[in-house]
PyMOL Python script that loads the backbone (N, CA, C, O; Angstrom):
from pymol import cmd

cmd.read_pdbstr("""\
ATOM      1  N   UNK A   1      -3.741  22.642  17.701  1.00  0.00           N
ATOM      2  CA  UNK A   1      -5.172  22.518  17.517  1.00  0.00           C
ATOM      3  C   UNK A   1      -5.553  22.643  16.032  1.00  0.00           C
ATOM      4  O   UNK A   1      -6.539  22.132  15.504  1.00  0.00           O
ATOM      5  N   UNK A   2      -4.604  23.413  15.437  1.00  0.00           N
ATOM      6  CA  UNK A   2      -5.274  23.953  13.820  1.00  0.00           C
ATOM      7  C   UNK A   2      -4.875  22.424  13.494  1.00  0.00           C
ATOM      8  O   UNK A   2      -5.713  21.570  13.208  1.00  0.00           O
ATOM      9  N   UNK A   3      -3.459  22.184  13.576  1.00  0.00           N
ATOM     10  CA  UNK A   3      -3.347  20.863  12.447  1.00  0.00           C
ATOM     11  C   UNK A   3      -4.127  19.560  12.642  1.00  0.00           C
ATOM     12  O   UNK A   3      -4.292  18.736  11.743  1.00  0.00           O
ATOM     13  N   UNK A   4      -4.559  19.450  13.801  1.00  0.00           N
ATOM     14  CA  UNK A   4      -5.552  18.360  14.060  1.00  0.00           C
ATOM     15  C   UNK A   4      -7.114  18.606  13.553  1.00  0.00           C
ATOM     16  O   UNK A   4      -7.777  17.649  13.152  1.00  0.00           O
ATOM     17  N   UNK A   5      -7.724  20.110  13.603  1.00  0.00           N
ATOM     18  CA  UNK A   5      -8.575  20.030  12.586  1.00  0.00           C
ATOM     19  C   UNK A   5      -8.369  20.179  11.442  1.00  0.00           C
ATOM     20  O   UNK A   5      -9.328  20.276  10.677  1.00  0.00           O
ATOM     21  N   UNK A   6      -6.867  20.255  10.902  1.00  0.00           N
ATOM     22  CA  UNK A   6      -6.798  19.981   9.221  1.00  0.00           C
ATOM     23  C   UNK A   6      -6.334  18.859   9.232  1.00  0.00           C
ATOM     24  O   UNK A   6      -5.698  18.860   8.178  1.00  0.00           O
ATOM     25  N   UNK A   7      -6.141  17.498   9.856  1.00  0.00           N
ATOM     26  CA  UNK A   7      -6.064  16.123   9.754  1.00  0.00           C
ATOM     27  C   UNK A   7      -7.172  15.519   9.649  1.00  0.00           C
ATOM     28  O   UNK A   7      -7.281  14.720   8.718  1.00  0.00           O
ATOM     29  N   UNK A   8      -8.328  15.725  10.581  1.00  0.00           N
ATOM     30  CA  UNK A   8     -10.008  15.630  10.509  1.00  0.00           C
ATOM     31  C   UNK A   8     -10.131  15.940   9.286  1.00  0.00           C
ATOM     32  O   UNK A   8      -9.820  15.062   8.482  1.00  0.00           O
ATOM     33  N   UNK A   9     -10.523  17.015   8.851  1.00  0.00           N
ATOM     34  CA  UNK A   9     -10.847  17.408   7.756  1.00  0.00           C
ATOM     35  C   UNK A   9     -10.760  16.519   6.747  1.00  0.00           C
ATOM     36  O   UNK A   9     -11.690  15.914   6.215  1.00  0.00           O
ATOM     37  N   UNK A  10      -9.080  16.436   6.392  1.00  0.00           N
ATOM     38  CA  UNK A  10      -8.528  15.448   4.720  1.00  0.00           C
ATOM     39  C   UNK A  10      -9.001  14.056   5.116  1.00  0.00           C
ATOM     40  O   UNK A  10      -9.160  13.175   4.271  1.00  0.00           O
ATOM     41  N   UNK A  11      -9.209  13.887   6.321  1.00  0.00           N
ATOM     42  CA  UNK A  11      -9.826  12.241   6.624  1.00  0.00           C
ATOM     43  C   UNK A  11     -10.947  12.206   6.527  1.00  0.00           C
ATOM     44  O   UNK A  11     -11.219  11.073   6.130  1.00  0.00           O
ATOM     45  N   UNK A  12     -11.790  12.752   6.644  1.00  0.00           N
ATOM     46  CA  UNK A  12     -13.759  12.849   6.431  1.00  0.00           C
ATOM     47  C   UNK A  12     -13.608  13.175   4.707  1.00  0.00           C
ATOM     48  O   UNK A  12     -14.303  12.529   3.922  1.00  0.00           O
ATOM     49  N   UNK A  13     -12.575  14.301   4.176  1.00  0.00           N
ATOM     50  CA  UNK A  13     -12.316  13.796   2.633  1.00  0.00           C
ATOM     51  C   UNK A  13     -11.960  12.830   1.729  1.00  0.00           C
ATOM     52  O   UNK A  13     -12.174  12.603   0.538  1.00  0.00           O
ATOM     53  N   UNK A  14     -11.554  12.491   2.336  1.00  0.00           N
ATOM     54  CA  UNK A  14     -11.075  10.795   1.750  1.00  0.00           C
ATOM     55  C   UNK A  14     -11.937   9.721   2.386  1.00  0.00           C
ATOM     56  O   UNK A  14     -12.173   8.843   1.556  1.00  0.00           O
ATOM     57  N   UNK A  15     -12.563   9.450   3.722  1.00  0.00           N
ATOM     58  CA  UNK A  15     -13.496   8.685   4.041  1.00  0.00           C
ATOM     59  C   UNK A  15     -14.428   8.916   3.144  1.00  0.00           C
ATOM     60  O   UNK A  15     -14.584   7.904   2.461  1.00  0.00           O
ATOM     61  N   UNK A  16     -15.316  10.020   2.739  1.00  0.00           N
ATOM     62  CA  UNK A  16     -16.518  10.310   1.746  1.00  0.00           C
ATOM     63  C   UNK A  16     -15.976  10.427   0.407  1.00  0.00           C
ATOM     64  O   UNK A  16     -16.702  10.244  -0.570  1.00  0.00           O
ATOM     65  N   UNK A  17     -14.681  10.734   0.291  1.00  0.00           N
ATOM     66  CA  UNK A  17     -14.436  10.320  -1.557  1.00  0.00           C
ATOM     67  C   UNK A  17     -14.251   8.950  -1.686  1.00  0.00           C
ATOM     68  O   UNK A  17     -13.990   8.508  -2.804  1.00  0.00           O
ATOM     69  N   UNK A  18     -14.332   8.287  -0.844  1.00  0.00           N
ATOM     70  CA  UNK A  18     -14.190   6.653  -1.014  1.00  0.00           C
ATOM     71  C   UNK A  18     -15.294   5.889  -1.318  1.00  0.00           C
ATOM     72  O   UNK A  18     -15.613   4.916  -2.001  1.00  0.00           O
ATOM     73  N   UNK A  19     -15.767   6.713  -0.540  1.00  0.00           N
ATOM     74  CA  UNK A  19     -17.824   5.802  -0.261  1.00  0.00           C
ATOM     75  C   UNK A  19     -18.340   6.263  -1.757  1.00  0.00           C
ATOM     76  O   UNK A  19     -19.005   5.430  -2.373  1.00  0.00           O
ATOM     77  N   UNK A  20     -18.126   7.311  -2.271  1.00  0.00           N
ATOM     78  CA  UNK A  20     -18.675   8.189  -3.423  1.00  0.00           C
ATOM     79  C   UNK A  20     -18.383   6.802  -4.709  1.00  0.00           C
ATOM     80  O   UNK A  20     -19.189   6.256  -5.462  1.00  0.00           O
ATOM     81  N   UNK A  21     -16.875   6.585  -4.521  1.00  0.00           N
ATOM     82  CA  UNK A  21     -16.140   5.503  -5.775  1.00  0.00           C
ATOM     83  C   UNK A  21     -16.671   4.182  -5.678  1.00  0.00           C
ATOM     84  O   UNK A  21     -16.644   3.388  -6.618  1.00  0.00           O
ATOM     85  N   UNK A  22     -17.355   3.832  -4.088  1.00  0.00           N
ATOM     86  CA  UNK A  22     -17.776   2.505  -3.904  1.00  0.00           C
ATOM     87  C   UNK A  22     -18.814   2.525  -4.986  1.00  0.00           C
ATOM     88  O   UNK A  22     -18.787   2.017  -6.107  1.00  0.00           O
ATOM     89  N   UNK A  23     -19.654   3.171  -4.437  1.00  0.00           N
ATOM     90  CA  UNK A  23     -20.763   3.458  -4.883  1.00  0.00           C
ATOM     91  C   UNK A  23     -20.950   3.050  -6.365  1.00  0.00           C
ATOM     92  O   UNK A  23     -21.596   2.100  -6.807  1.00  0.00           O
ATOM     93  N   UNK A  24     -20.124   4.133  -7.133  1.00  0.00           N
ATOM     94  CA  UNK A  24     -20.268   3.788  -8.410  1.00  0.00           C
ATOM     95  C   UNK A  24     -19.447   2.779  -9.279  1.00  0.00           C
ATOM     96  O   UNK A  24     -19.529   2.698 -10.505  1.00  0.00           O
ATOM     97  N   UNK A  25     -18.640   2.019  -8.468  1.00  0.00           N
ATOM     98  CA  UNK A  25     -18.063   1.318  -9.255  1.00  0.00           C
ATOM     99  C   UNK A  25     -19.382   0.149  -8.932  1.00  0.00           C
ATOM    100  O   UNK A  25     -18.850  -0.893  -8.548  1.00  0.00           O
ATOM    101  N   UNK A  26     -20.216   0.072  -8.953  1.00  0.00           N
ATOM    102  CA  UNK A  26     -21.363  -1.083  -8.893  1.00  0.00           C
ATOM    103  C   UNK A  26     -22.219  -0.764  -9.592  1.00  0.00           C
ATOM    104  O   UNK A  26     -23.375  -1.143  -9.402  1.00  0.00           O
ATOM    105  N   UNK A  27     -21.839   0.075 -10.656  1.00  0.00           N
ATOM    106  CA  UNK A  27     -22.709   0.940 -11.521  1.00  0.00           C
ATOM    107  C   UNK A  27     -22.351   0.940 -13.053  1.00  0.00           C
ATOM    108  O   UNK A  27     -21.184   1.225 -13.324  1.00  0.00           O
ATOM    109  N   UNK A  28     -23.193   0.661 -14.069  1.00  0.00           N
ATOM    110  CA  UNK A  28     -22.799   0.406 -15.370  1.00  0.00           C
ATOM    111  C   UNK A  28     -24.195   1.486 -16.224  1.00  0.00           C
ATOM    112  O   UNK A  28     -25.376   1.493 -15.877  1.00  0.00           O
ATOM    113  N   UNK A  29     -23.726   2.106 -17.096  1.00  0.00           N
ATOM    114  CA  UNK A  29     -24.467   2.552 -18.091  1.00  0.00           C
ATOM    115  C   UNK A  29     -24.455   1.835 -19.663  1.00  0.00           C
ATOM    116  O   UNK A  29     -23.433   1.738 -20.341  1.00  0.00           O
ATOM    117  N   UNK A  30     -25.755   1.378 -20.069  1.00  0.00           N
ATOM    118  CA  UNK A  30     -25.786   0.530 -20.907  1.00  0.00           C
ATOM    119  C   UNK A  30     -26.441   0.833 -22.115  1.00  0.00           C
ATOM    120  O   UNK A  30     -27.557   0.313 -22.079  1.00  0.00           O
ATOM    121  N   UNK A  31     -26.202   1.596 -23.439  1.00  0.00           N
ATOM    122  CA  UNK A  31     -27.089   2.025 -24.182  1.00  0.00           C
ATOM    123  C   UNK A  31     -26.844   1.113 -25.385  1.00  0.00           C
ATOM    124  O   UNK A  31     -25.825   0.441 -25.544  1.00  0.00           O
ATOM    125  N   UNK A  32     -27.875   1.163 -26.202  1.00  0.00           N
ATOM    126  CA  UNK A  32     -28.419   0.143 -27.425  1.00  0.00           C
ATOM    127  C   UNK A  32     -29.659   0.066 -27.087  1.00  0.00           C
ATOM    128  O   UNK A  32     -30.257   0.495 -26.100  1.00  0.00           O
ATOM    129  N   UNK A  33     -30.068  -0.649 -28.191  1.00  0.00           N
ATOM    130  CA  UNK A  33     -31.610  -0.705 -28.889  1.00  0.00           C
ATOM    131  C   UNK A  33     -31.802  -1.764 -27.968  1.00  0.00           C
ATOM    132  O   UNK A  33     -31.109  -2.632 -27.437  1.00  0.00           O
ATOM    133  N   UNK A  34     -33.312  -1.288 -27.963  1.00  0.00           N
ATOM    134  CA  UNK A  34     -34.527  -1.964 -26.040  1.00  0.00           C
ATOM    135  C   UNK A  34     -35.272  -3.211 -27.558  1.00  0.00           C
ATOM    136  O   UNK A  34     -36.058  -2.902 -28.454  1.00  0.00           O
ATOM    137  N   UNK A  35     -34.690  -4.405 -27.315  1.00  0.00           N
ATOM    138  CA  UNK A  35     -34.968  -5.448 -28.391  1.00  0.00           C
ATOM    139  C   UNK A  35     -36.369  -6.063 -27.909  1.00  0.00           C
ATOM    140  O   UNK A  35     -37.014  -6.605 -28.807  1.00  0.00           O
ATOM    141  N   UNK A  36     -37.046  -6.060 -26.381  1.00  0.00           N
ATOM    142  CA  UNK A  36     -38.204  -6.642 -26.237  1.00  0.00           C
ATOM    143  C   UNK A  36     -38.184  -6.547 -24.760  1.00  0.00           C
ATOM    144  O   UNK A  36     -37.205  -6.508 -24.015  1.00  0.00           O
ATOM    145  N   UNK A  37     -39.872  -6.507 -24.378  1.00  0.00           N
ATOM    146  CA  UNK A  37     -40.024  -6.010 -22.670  1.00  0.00           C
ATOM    147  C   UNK A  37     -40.844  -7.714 -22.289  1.00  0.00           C
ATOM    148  O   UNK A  37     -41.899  -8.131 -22.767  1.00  0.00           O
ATOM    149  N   UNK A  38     -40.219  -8.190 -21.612  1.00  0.00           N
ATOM    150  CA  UNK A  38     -40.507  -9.162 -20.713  1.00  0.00           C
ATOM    151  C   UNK A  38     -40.964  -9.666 -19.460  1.00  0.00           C
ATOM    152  O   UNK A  38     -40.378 -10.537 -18.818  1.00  0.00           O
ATOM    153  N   UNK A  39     -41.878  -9.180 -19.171  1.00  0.00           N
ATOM    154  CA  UNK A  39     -42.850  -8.791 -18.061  1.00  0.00           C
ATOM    155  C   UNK A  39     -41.604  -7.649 -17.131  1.00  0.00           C
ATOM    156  O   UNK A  39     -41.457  -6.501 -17.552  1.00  0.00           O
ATOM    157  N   UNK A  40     -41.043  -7.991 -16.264  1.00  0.00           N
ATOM    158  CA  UNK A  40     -40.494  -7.390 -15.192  1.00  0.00           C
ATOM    159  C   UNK A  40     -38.518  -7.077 -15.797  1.00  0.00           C
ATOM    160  O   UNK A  40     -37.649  -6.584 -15.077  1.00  0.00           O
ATOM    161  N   UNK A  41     -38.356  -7.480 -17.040  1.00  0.00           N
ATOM    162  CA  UNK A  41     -37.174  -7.548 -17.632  1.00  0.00           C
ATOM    163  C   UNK A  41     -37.002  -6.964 -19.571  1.00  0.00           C
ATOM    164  O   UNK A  41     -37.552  -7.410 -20.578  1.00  0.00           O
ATOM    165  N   UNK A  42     -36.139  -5.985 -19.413  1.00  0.00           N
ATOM    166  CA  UNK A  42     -35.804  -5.154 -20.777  1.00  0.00           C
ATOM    167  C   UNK A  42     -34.742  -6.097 -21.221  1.00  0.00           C
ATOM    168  O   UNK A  42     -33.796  -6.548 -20.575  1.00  0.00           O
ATOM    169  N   UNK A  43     -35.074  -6.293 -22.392  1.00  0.00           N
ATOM    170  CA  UNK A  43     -33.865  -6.780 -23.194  1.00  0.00           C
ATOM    171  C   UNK A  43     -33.083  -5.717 -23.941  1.00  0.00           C
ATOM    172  O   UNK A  43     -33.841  -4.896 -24.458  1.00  0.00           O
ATOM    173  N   UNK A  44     -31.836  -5.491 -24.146  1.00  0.00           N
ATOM    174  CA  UNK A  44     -31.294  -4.576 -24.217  1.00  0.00           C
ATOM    175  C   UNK A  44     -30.109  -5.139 -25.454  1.00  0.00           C
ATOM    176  O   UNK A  44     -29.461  -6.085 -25.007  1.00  0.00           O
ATOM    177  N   UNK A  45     -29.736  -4.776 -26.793  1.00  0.00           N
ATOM    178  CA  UNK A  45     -28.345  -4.754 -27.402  1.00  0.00           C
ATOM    179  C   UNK A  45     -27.879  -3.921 -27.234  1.00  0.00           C
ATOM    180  O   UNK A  45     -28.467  -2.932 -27.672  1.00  0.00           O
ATOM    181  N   UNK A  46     -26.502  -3.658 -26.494  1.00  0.00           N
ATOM    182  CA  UNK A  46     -25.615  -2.801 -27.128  1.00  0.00           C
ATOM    183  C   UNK A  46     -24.967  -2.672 -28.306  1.00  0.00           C
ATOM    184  O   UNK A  46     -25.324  -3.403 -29.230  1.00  0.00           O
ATOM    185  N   UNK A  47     -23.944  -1.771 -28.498  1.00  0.00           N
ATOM    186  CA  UNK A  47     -23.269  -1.542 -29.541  1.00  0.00           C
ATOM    187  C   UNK A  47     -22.206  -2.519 -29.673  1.00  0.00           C
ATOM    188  O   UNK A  47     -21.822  -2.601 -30.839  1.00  0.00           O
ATOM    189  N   UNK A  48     -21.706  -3.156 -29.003  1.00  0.00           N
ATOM    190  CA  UNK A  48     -21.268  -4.209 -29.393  1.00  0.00           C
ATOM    191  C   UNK A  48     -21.363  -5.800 -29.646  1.00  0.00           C
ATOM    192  O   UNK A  48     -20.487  -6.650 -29.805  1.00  0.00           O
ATOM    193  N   UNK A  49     -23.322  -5.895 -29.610  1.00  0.00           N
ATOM    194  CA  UNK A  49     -23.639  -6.832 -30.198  1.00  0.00           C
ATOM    195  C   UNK A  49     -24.339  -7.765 -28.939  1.00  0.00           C
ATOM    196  O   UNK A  49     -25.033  -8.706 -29.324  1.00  0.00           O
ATOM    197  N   UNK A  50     -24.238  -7.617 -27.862  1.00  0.00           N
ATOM    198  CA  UNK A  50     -24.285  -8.020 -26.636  1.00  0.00           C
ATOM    199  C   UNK A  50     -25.736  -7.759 -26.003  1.00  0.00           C
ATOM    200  O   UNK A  50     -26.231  -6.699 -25.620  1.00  0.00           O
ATOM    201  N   UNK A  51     -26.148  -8.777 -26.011  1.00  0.00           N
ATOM    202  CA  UNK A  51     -27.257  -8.910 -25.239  1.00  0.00           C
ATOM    203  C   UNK A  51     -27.719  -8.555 -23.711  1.00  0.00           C
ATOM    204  O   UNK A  51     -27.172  -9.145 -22.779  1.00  0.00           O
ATOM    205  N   UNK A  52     -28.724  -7.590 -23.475  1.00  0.00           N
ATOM    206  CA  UNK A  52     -28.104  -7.478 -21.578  1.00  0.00           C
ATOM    207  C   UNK A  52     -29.671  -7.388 -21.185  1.00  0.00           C
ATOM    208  O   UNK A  52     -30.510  -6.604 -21.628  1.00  0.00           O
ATOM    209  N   UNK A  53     -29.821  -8.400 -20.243  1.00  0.00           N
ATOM    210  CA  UNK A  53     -31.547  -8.612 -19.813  1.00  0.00           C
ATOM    211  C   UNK A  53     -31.407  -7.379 -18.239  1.00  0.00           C
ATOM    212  O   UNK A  53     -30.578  -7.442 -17.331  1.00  0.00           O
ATOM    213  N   UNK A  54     -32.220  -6.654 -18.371  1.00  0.00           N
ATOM    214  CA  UNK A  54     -31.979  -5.952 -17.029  1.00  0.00           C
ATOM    215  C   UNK A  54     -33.454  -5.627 -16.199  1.00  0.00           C
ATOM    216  O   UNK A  54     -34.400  -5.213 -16.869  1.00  0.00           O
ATOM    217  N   UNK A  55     -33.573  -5.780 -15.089  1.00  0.00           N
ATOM    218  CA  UNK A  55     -34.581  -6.093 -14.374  1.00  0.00           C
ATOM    219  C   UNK A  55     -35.029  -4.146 -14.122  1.00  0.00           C
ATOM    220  O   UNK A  55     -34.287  -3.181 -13.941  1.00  0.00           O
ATOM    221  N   UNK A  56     -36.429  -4.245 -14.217  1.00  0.00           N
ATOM    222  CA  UNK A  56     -36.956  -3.137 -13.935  1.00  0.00           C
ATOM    223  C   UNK A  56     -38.156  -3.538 -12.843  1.00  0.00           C
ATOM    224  O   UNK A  56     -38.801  -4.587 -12.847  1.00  0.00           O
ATOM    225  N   UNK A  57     -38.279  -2.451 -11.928  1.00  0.00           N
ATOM    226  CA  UNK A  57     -39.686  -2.721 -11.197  1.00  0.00           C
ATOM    227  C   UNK A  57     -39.802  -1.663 -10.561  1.00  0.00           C
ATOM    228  O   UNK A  57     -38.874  -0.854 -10.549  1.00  0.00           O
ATOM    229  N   UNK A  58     -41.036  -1.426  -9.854  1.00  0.00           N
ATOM    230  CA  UNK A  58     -41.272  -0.392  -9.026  1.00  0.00           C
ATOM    231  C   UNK A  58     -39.762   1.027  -8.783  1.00  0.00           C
ATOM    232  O   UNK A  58     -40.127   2.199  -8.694  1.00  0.00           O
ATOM    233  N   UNK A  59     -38.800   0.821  -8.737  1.00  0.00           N
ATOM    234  CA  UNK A  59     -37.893   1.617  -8.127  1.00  0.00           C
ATOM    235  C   UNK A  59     -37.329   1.981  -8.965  1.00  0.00           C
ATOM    236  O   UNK A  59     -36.525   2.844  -8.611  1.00  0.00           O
ATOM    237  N   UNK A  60     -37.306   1.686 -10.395  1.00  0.00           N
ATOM    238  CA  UNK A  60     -36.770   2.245 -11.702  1.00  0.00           C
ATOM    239  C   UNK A  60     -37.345   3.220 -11.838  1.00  0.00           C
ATOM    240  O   UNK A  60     -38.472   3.360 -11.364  1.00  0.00           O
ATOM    241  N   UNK A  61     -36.680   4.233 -12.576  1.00  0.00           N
ATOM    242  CA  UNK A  61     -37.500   5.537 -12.660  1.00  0.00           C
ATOM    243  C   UNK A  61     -37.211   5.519 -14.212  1.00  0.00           C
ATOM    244  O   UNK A  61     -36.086   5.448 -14.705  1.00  0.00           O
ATOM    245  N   UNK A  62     -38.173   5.578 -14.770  1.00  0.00           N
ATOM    246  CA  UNK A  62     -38.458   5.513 -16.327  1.00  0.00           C
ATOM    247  C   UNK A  62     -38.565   6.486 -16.850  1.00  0.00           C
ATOM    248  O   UNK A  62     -39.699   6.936 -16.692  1.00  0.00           O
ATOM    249  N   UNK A  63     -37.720   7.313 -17.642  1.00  0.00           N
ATOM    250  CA  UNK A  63     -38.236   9.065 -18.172  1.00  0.00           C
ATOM    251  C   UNK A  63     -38.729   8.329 -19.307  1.00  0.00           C
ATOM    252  O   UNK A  63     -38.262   7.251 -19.674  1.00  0.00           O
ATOM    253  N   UNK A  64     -39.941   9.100 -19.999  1.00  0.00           N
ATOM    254  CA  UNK A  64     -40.560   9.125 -21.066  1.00  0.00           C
ATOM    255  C   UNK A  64     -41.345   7.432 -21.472  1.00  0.00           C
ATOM    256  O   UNK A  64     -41.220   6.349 -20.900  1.00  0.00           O
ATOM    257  N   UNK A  65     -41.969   7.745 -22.419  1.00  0.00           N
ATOM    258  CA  UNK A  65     -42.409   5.991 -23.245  1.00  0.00           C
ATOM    259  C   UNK A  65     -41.602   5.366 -24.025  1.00  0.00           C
ATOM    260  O   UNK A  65     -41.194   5.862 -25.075  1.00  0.00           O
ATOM    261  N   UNK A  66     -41.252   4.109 -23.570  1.00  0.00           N
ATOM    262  CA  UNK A  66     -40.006   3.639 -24.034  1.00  0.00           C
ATOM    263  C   UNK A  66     -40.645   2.185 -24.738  1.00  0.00           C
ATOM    264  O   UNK A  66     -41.227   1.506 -23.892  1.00  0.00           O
ATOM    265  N   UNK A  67     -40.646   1.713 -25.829  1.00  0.00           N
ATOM    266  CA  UNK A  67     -41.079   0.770 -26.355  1.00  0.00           C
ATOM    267  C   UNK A  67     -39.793  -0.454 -27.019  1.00  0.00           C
ATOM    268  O   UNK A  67     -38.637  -0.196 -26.682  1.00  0.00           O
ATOM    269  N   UNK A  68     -39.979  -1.556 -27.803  1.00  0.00           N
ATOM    270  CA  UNK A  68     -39.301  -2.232 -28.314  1.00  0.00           C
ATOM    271  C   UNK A  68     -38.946  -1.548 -29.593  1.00  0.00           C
ATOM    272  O   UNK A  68     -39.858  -1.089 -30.281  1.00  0.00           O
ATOM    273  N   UNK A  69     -37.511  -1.423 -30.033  1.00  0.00           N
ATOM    274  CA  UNK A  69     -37.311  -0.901 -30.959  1.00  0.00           C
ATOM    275  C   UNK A  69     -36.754   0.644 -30.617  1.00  0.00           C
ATOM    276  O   UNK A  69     -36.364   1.422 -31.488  1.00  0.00           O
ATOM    277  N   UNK A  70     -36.778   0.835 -29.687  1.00  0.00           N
ATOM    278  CA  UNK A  70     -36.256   2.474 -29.443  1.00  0.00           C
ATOM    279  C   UNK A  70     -34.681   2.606 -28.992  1.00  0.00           C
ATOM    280  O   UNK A  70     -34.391   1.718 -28.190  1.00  0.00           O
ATOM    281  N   UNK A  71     -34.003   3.152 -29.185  1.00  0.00           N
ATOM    282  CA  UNK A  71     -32.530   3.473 -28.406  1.00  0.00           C
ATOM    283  C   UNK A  71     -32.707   3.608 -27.175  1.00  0.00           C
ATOM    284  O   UNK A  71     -33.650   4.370 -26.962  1.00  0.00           O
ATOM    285  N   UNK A  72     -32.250   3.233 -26.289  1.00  0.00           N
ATOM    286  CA  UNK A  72     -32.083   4.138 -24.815  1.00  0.00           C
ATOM    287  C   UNK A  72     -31.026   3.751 -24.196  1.00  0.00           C
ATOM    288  O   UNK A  72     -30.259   2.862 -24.566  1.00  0.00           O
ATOM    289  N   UNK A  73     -30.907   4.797 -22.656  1.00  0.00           N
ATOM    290  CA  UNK A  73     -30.009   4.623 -22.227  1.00  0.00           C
ATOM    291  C   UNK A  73     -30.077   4.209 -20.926  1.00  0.00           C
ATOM    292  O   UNK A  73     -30.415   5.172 -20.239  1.00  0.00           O
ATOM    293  N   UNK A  74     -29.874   2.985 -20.107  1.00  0.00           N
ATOM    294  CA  UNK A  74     -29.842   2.662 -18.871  1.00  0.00           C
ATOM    295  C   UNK A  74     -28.526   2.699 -17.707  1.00  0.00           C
ATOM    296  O   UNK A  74     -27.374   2.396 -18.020  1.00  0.00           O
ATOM    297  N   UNK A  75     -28.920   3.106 -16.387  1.00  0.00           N
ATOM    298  CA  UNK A  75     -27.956   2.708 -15.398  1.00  0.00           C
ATOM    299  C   UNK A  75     -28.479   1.822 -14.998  1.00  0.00           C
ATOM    300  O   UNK A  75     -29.690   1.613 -15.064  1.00  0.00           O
ATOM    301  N   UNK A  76     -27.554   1.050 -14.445  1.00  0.00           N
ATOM    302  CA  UNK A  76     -28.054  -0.337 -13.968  1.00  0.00           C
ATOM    303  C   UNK A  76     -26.945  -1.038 -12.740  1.00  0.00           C
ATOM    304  O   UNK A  76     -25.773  -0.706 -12.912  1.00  0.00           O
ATOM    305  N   UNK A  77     -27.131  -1.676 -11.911  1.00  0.00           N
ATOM    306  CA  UNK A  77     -26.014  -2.259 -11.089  1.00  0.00           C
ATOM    307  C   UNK A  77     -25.567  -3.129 -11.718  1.00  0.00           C
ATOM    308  O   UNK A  77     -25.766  -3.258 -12.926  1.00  0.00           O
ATOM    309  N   UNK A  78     -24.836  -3.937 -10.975  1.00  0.00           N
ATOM    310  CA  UNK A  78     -23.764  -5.025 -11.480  1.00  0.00           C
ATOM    311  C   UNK A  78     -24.552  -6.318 -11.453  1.00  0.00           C
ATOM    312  O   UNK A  78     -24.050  -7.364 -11.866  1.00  0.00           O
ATOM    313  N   UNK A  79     -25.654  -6.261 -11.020  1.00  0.00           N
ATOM    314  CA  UNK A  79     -26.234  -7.584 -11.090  1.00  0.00           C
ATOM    315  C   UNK A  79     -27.729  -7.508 -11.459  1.00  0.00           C
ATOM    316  O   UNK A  79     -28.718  -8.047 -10.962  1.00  0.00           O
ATOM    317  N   UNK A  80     -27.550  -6.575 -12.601  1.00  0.00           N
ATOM    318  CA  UNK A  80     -28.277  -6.238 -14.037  1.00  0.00           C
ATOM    319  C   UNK A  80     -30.211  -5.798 -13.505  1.00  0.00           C
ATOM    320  O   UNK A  80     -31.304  -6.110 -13.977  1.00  0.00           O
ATOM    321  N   UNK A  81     -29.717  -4.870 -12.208  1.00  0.00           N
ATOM    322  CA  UNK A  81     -31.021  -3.965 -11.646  1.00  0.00           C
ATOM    323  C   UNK A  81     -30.966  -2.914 -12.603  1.00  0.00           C
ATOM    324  O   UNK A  81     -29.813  -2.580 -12.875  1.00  0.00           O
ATOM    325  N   UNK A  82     -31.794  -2.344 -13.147  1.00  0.00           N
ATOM    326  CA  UNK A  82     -32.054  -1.009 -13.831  1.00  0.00           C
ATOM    327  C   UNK A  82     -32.374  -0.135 -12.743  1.00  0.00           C
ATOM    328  O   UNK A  82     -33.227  -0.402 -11.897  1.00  0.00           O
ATOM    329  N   UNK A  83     -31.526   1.154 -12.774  1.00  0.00           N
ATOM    330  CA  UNK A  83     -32.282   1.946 -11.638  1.00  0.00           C
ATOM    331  C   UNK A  83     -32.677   3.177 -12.257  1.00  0.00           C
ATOM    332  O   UNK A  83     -32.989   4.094 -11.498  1.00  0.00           O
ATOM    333  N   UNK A  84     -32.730   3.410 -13.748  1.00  0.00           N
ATOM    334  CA  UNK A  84     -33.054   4.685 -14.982  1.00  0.00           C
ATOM    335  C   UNK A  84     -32.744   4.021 -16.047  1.00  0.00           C
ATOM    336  O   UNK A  84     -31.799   3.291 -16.345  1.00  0.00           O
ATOM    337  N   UNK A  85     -34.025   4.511 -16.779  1.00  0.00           N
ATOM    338  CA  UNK A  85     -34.055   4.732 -18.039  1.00  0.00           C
ATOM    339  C   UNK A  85     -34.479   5.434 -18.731  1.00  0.00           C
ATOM    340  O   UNK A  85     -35.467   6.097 -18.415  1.00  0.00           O
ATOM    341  N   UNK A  86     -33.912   5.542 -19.875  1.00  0.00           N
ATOM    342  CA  UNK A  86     -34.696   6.833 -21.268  1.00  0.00           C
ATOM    343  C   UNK A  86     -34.053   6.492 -22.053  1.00  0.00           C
ATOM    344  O   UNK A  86     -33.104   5.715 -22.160  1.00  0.00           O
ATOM    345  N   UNK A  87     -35.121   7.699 -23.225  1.00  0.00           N
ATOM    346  CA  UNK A  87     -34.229   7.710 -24.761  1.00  0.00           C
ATOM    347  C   UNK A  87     -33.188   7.927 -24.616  1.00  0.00           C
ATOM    348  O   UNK A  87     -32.747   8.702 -23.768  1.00  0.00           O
ATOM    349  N   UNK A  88     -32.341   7.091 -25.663  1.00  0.00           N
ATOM    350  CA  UNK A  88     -31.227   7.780 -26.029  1.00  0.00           C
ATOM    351  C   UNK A  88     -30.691   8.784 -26.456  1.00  0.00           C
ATOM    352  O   UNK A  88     -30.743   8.659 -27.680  1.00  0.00           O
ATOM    353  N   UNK A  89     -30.245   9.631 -26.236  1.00  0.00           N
ATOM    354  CA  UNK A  89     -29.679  11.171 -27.206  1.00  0.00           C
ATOM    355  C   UNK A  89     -29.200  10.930 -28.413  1.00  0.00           C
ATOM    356  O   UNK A  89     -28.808  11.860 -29.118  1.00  0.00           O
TER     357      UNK A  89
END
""", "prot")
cmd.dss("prot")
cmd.show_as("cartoon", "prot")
cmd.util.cbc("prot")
cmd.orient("prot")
C-alpha cells in the first residue's frame, strides 16, 4: 500500500512539473527601449537591435506609465501577446 502511494505521488510530480515547463516554454521576456505605441501594439528594440511589435489589450497588466522612449521589460507569448509590462530596472 505505502509503495503505491509513493508511485502516485512522483507521478502527480512529474504530471504537474510538466504542465509548469509547458507553460513557460510559450513564454519570452523581452527588454529594450518601447520605440512607439501603436494603437493596440508596443514597438519594442531589444538589445540586440531587433525589432519586436507586441500586442497589448485589456488583459495586459501594465505596472506604472510607460511612454515611447522608456526601457522596459515585457513577458509576452510566442505569438507576440504581451501579458506584463514595466520599467526596466
Amino acid at each position: 500500500m505505502r509503495k503505491l502511494a509513493g508511485l502516485l505521488a512522483i507521478a502527480l510530480m512529474l504530471a504537474f512539473g510538466t504542465a509548469t515547463v509547458t507553460l513557460a516554454a510559450g513564454e519570452q521576456t523581452i527588454k529594450g527601449d518601447l520605440l512607439k505605441i501603436e494603437g493596440e501594439f508596443y514597438v519594442v528594440k531589444d538589445a540586440s537591435g531587433k525589432e519586436v511589435r507586441l500586442h497589448v489589450d485589456k488583459t495586459t497588466k501594465v505596472e506604472g506609465a510607460v511612454k515611447a522612449g522608456d526601457k522596459i521589460e515585457a513577458q509576452a507569448t510566442d505569438k507576440g501577446h504581451a501579458m506584463s509590462i514595466k520599467p526596466a530596472q
